[in-house]
N, C-alpha and C positions, 0 to 999 in steps of 0.2 A: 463441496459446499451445497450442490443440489440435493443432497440427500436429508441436508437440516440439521446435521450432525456440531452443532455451533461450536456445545462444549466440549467437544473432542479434540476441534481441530486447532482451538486458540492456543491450547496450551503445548501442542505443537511446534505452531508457529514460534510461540515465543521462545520455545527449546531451541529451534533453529536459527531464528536470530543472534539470541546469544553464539551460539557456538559459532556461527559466521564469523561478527563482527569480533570473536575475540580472535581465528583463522584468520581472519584475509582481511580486516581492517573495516572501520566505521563507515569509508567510503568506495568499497569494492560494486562493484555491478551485481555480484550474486547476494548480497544484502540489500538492495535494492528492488532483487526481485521477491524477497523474500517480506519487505516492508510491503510493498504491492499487495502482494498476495494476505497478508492481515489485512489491509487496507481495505481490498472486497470482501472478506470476510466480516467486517467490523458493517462495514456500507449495508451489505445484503440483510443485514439484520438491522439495517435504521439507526445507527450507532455514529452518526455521521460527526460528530464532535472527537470519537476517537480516533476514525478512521483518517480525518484531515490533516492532522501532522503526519501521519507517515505517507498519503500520498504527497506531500509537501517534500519530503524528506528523501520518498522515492524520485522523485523528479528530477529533483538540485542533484542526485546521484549519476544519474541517467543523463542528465545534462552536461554534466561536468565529465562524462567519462567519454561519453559518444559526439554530441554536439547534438543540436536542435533538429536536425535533421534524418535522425535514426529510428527504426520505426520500435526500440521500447519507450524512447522517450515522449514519441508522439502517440503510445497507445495509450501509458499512463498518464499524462495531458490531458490526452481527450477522455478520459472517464472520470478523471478529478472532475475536469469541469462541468462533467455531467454531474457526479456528487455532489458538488456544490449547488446546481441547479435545483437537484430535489432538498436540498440541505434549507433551500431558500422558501420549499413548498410547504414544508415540514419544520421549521422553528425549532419546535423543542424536540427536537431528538436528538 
């Protein structure tokens, strides 16, 4: 993603997701990581209305697999909550 490559990577991701979620189910960890990772993707580009359901989405996964106390679910946590913070500085995006 540091290279800027946005439209490259999204249609990717979404290749990925799909094939996960139809693999290893709507609620596995590796769909989760893989919501994440659009998530920054979508974010880095100020896209934060699309990015927030999947870090949403990634979270409830991460939570429910691991518990509150694991560090994917507290890395994707704490950067939601940073997203939402700029999401808050930044209105329309």
């Amino acid at each position: 993603m540091s290279q800027g490559k946005y439209a490259e990577a999204e249609p990717l991701y979404q290749r990925s997701l799909k094939i996960k979620e139809k693999a290893l189910g709507k609620d596995h960890p590796s769909v989760a990581t893989t919501l994440y990772g659009l998530a920054l993707l979508y974010k880095s580009q100020g896209k934060y209305t699309e990015a927030e359901p999947l870090y949403q989405r990634s979270v409830e996964i991460f939570e429910k697999a691991f518990g509150r106390e694991h560090s994917n679910y507290k890395t994707v946590k704490k950067n939601y909550s940073k997203m939402l913070s700029e999401k808050l500085k930044f209105p329309n995006k």
